[in-house]
C-alpha positions as CSV (number, residue, x, y, z in Angstrom):
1,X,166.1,144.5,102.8
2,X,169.0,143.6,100.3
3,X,168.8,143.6,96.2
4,X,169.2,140.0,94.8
5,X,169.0,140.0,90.9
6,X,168.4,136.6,89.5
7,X,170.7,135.9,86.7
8,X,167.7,134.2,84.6
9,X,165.2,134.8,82.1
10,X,163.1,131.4,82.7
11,X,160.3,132.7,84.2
12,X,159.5,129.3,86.1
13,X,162.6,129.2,87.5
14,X,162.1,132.8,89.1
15,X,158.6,131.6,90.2
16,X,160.1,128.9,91.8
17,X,163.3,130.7,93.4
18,X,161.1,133.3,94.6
19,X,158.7,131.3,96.0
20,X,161.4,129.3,98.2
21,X,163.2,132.0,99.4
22,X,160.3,134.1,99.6
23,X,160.9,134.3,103.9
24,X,164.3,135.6,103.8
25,X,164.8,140.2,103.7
26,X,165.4,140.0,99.8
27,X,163.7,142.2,97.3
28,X,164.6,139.5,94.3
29,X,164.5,141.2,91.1
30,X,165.1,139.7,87.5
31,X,166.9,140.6,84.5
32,X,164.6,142.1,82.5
33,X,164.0,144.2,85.6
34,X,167.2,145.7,86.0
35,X,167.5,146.4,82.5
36,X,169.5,143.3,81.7
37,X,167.1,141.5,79.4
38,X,170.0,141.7,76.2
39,X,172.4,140.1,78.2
40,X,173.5,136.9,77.2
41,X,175.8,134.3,79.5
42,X,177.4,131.8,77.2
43,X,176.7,128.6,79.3
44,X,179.6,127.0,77.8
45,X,181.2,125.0,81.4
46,X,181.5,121.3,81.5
47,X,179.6,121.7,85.5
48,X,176.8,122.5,86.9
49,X,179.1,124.7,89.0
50,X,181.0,126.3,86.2
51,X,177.6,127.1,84.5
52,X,176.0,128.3,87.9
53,X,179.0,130.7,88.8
54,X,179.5,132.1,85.6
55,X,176.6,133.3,85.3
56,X,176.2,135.0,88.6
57,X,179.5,136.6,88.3
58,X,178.6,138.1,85.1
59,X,175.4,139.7,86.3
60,X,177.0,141.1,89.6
61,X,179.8,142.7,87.8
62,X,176.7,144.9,85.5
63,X,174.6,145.5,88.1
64,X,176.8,145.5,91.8
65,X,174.4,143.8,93.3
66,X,174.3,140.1,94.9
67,X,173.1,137.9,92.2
68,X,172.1,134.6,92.3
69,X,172.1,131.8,89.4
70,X,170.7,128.7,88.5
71,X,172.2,125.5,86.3
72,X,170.0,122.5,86.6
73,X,169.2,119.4,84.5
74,X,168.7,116.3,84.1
75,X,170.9,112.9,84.9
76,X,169.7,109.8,83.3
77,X,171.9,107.3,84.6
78,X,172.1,104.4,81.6
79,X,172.6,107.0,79.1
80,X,175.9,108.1,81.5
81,X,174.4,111.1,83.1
82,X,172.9,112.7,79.6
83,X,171.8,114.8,79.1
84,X,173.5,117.0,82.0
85,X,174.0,120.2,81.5
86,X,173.0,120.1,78.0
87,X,169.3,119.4,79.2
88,X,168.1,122.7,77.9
89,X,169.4,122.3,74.1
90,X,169.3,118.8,74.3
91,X,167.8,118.3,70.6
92,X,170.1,120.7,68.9
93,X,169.6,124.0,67.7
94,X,165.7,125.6,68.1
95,X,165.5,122.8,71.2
96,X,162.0,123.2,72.9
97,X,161.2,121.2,75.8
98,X,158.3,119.0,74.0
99,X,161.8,118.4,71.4
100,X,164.2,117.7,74.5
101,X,161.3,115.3,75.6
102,X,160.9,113.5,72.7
103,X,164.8,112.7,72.0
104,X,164.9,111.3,75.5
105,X,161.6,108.7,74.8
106,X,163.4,107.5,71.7
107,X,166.8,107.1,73.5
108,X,165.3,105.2,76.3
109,X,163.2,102.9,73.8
110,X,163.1,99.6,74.9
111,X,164.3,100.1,78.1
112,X,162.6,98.8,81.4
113,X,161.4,101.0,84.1
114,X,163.8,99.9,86.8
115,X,167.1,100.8,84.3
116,X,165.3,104.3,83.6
117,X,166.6,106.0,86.7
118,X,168.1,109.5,86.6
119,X,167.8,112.8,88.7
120,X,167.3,116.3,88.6
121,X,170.3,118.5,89.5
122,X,170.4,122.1,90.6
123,X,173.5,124.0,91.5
124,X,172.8,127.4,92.4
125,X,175.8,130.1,92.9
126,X,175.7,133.7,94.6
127,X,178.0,136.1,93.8
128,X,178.3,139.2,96.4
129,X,180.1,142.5,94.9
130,X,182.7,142.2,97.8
131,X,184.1,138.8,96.3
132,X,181.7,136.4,98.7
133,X,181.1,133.6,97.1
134,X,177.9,130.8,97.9
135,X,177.8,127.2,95.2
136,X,175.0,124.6,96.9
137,X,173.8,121.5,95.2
138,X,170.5,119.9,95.0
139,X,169.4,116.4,93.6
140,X,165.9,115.1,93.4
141,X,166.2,111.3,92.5
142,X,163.5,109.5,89.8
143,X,162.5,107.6,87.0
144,X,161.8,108.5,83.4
145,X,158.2,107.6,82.6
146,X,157.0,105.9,78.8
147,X,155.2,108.9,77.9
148,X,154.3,112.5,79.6
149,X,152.1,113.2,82.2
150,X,150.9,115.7,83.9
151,X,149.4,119.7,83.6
152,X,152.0,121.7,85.4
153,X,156.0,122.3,85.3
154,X,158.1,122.6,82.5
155,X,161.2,121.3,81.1
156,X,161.4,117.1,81.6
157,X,158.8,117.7,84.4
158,X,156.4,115.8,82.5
159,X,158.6,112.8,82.5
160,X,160.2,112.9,85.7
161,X,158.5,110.3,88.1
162,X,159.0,110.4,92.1
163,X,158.7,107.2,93.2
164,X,157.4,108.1,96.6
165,X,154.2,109.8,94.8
166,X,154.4,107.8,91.6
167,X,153.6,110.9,89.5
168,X,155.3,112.6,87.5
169,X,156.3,116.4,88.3
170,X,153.8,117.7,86.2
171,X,150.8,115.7,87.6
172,X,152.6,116.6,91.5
173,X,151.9,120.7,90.9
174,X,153.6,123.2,92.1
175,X,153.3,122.8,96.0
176,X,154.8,119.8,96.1
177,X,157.2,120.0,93.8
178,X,158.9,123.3,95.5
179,X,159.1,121.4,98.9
180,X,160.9,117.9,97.6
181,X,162.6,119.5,93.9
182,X,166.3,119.5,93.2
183,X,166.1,122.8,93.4
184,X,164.0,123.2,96.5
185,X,166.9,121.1,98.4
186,X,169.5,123.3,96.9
187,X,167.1,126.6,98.2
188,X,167.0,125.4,101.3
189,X,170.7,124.7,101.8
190,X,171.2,128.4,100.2
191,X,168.8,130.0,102.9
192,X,171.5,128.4,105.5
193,X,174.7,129.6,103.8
194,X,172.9,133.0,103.1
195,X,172.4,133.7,106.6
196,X,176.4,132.6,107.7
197,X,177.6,134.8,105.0
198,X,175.7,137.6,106.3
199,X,176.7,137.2,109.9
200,X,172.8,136.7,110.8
201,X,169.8,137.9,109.4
């Protein structure tokens, strides 16, 4: 078995990366549980991939482990791809996703459901101590709803409709969402990588 640390603290996003690579010979461990839970990566790239790799790179160097990281958010296409990877802090400072939410309704006022198209991104990075390095890319494609829907998921989730279902994430749950998410496509891509990087295993 080999030690993956996650370089997160978003407890849905360990759920979720867990639960996807949940078949492979990793004990995944997070941040708090390798006595990282001060540490603070400064997401401050203009990508996806810069985010991703930063903070990976940071959390392999303190722990000399392979450690994998997450940048995701959201694209919505007639606001030119906003608000990327700013989706987190979205409203400004003391952002929460109900505030992120919000913002994104009033920007999109008056707009008509076929011009509301965006997409979840995930890029996920894995830095390996001897220099190995693993960036795969994810996209689930969608519409943003008139109001949220939905129990489950976090983030836009409630917001995000799949045109094949025509729910949102939140209404789909869990077990679908980790088999057609952004970041389920960018898992499973990983899984392949993982295994070629490793020579087999």
């Amino acid at each position: 078995m080999l030690n993956m640390v996650i370089a997160s603290k978003n407890k849905h996003k360990l759920e979720e990366i867990q639960a996807i690579l949940r078949d492979l010979p990793l004990i995944i461990q997070s941040m708090d549980e390798v006595g990282l839970s001060h540490v603070e990566v400064v997401e401050d790239g203009e990508t996806f991939e810069e985010n991703s790799m930063k903070k990976a790179k940071e959390v392999m160097t303190q722990t000399g482990r392979i450690a994998i990281a997450d940048d995701s958010g959201l694209e919505v296409d007639i606001l030119e791809n906003q608000p990327g990877v700013y989706s987190a802090r979205f409203s400004g400072e003391g952002a929460t996703d109900q505030k992120n939410n919000m913002k994104l309704l009033k920007m999109l006022e008056n707009i008509p459901y076929e011009q509301r198209t965006a997409r979840f991104v995930s890029v996920i990075s894995v830095a390996f101590p001897d220099g190995k390095e693993i960036v795969v890319r994810g996209e689930c494609e969608g519409i943003i709803g008139f109001e949220e829907k939905g129990e489950h998921g976090f983030g836009y989730d409630p917001l995000f409709i799949v045109p094949q279902y025509n729910k949102t994430f939140s209404e789909l749950g869990p077990e679908v969402k980790n088999k057609i998410s952004h970041r389920a496509k960018a898992l499973e891509k990983l899984k392949r990588e993982f295994v070629r990087a490793l020579g087999g295993i």
